[in-house]
Structure formats: structure tokens, C-alpha cells
C-alpha positions as CSV (number, residue, x, y, z in Angstrom):
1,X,-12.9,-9.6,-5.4
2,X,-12.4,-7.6,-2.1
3,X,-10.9,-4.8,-1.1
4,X,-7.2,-3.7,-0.1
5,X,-5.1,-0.8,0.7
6,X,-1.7,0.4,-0.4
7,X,0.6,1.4,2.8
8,X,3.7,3.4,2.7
9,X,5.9,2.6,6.3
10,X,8.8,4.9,6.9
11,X,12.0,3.9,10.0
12,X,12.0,7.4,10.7
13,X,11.3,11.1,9.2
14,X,12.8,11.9,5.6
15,X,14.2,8.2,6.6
16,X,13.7,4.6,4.7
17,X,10.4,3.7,2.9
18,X,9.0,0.6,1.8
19,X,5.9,0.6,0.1
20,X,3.4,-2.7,0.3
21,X,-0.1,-3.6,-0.5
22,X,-2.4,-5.6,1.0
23,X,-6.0,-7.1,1.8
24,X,-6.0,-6.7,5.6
25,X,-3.7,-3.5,6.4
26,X,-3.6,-4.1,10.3
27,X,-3.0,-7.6,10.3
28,X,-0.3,-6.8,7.8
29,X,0.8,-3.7,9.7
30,X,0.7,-5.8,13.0
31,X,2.9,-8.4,11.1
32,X,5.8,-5.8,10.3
33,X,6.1,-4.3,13.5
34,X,6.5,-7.5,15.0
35,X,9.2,-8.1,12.6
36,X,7.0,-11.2,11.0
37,X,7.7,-9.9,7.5
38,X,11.1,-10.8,6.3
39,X,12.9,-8.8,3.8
40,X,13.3,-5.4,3.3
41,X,10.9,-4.1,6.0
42,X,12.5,-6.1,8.2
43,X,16.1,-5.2,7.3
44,X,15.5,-1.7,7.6
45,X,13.2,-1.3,10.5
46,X,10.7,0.1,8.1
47,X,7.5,-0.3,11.1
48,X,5.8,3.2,11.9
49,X,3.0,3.7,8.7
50,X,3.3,6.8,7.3
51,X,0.4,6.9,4.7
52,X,-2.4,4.4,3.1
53,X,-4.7,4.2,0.9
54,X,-8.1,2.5,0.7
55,X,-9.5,0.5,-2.1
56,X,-12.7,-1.4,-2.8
57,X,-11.3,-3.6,-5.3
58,X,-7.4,-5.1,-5.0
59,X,-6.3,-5.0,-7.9
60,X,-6.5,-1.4,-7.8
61,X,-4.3,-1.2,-4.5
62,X,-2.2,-3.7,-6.9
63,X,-1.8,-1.3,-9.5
64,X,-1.1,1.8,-7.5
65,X,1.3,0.0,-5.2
66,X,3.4,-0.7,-8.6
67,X,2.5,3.0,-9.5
68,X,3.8,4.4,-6.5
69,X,7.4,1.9,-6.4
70,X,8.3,3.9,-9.9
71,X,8.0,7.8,-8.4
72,X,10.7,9.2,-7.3
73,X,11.9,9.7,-3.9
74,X,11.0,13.7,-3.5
75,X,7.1,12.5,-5.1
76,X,7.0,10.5,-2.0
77,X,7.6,12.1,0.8
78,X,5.8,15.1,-0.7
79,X,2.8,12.4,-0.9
80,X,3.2,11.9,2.6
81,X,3.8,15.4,3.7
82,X,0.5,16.5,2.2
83,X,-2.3,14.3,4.4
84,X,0.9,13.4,7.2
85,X,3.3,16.5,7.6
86,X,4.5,15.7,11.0
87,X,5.2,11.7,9.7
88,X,3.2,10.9,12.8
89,X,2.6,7.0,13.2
90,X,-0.8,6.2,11.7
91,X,-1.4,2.4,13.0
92,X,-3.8,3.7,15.7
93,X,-6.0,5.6,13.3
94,X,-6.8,2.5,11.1
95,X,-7.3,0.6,14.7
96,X,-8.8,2.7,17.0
97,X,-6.5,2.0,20.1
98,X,-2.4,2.0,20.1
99,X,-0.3,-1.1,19.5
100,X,1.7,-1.9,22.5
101,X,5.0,0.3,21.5
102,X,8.4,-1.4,23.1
């Protein structure tokens, strides 16, 4: 089985979160900025990635993805706050160069 990452995007500071999981986490990032993803994300403009983490083995993203849904919301933001205290977009960190912004 191959790896994955669980991804926390936010629509603004202190703002919306959605929390996903995936096994390609700029493809999928990619795919919610663009508004490809219906639901949720889409509803509520949840695009600028705010926090991820990296796992070798899926189901392990799997299991703290469903983890992470169950905190509260203060656990959260404090999870973000502690590697991401100015909630600054991360997509061009896991890509190297910036996604055109519109």
C-alpha cells in the first residue's frame, strides 16, 4: 500500500476548515482550488492549505484524518498555529513554485 497525507484547508484565518485525506496531496489540492471537488470545500471556499501531514502508509493518513474530524475546534487551530502561526498558504511548499492565484 502507498503512501498519503492528511490536509487541513482553511477560507480564511480563525475561518472555515475542512479536513481531507489523500494519496496525491497536490493533485488533490490542485483539484479544490479549482473548485473540482464538490461539497463542502466547495461550498465554503475552503482552498488555501493550512497544515498536512505525511504518511508512508494510507491507512494511517486514513485513521488520523477520522482522528482529527472528532477534535474540537480550539485543538485545531492550535494544531495549525503551532507549525503555521501566520495561516500562511502552504500549496507552494509541497510544490516548489506558486499556483497561479486569481
Amino acid at each position: 500500500m502507498k503512501g498519503g497525507a492528511v490536509y487541513i484547508l482553511a477560507n480564511k484565518r480563525n475561518g472555515t476548515l475542512y479536513i481531507g485525506v489523500t494519496s496525491n496531496l497536490v493533485t488533490r489540492i490542485a483539484q479544490h482550488r479549482s473548485g473540482e471537488v464538490p461539497g463542502f470545500s466547495q461550498r465554503y471556499g475552503t482552498k488555501t492549505l493550512v497544515y498536512y501531514e505525511a504518511y508512508d502508509d494510507i491507512s494511517e493518513a486514513i485513521l488520523r484524518e477520522k482522528r482529527l474530524k472528532k477534535w474540537n475546534r480550539s485543538w485545531k487551530i492550535e494544531l495549525i498555529e503551532g507549525d503555521n502561526p501566520q495561516w500562511r498558504d502552504l500549496y507552494d511548499q509541497i510544490t516548489g513554485f506558486p499556483l497561479s492565484r486569481e
